[in-house]
C-alpha positions in Angstrom: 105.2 77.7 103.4 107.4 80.4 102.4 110.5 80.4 102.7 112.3 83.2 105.0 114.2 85.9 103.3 116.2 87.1 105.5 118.8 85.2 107.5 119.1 86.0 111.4 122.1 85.7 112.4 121.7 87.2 116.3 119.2 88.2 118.6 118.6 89.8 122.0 115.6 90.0 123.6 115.5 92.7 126.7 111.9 93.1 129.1 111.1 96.7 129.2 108.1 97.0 131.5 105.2 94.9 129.9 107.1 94.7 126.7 109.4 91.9 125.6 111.9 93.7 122.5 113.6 91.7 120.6 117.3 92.8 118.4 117.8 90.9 115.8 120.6 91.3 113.5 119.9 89.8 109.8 121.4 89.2 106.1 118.7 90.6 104.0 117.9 89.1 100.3 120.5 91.4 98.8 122.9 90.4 101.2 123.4 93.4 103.3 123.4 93.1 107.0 120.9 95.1 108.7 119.5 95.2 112.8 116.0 94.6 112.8 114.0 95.6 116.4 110.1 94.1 117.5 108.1 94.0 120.3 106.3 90.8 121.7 103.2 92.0 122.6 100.9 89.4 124.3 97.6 89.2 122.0 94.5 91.0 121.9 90.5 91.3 121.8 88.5 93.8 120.9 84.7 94.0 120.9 81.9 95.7 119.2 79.5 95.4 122.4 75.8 96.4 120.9 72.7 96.7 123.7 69.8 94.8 124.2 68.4 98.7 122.4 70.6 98.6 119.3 73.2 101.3 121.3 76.8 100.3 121.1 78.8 100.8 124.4 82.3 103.0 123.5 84.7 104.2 126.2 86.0 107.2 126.9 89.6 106.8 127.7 92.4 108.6 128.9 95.6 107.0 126.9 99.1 108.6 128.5 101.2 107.6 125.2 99.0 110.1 123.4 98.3 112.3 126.6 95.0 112.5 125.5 91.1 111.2 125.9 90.5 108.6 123.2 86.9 106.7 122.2 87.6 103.2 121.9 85.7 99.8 122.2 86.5 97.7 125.1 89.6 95.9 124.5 92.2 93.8 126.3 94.8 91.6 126.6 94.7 88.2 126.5 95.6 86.5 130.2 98.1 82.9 129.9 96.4 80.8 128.6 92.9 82.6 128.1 90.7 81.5 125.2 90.1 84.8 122.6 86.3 84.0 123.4 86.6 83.7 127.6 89.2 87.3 127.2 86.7 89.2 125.6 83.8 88.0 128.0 86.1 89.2 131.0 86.9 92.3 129.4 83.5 93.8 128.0 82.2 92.7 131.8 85.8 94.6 133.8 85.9 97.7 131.5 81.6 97.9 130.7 80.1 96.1 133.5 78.0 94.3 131.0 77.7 90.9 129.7 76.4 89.1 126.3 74.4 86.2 125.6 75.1 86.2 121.8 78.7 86.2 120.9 80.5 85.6 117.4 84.1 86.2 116.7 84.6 88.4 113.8 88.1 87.4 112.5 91.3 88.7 113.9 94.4 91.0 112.9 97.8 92.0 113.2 97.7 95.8 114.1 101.3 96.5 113.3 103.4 93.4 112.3 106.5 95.6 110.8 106.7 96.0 114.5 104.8 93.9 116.5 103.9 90.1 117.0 100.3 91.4 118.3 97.3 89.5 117.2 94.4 91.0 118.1 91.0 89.1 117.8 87.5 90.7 117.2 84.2 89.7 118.4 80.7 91.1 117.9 78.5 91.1 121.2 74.8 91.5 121.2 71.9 91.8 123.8 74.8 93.0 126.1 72.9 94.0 129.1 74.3 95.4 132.1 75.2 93.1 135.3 78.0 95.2 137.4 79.9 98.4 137.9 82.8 98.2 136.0 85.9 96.6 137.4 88.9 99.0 136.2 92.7 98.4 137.3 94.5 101.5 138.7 95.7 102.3 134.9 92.2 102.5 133.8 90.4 105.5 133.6 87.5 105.3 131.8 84.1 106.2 130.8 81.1 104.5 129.5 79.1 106.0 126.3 75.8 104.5 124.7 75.8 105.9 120.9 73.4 104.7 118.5 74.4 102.8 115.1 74.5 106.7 113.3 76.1 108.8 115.9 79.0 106.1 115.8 78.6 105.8 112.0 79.5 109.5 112.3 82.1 109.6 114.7 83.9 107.6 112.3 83.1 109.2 109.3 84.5 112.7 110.5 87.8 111.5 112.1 86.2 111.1 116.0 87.2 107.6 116.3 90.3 106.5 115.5 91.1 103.2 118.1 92.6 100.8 115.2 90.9 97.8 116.7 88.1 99.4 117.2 87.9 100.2 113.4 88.7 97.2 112.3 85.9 95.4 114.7 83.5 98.1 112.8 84.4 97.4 109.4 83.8 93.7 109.9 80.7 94.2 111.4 79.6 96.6 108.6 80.7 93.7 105.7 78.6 91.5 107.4 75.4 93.1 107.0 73.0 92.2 104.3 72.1 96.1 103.0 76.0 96.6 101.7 76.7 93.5 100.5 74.4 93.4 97.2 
């Protein structure tokens, strides 16, 4: 394991809302002393939800930060001490009403670790077929799309879609597909 570089020589940690920040103050390599600030962020799934016809389910959500309408894929925090696998089940069904017989985890990633402890882990559902209205929380305001394998292909291609997890649950989808891998 590698050693860490820099030396921490205080920290404060304040809640803010949903968001644990930590204030670190360090002794870099070079021996300067520099504050360094992250947030602890509970972790993550994302899921690349595909129908029982080959449509993949994207939301259209409203996101305040941006003060805009974003398409995303269903997404969600991780609850205690909630499995990856049993998070992403509870949040394709809540934000999609649907559910999947045919799961596999894709990999996972950090989505910003210069600022972030985040993990965010991706999953490919398939045969999702629809069980429920969707279960949203009063911050939730979302609507359900149905886009085929091109129209999403295109969405990405010109800029439409730009929900990081979402990209990264694409691109490991698209690496695992026979056609682009020889």
């Amino acid at each position: 394991m590698v050693q860490n570089p820099w030396r921490i020589t205080s920290t404060q940690t304040t809640q803010v809302d949903r968001f644990k920040i930590t204030l670190e103050e360090v002794i870099l390599s070079n021996q300067k002393t520099k504050n360094f600030s992250y947030i602890h962020f509970r972790d993550g799934v994302c899921i690349l939800p595909i129908t029982s016809n080959g449509e993949i389910i994207v939301l259209r959500q409203y996101r305040h930060a941006l003060k805009a309408w974003e398409l995303e894929l269903p997404a969600g925090m991780i609850d205690g001490n909630e499995l990856p696998i049993d998070a992403a089940k509870r949040e394709l069904l809540e934000e999609t009403g649907y559910q999947s017989n045919k799961w596999e985890e894709l990999d996972y990633f950090y989505p910003s670790p210069g600022s972030t402890t985040e993990t965010i882990h991706l999953f490919l559902a398939e045969n999702a077929k629809y069980q429920l209205p969707p279960q949203l929380d009063e911050l939730e305001k979302i609507e359900v799309m149905f886009l085929d394998l091109k129209e999403f292909q295109r969405l990405v291609e010109y800029g439409q879609f730009r929900h990081g997890a979402g990209l990264a649950c694409w691109a490991k989808y698209l690496n695992k597909q026979p056609d682009i891998n020889n």
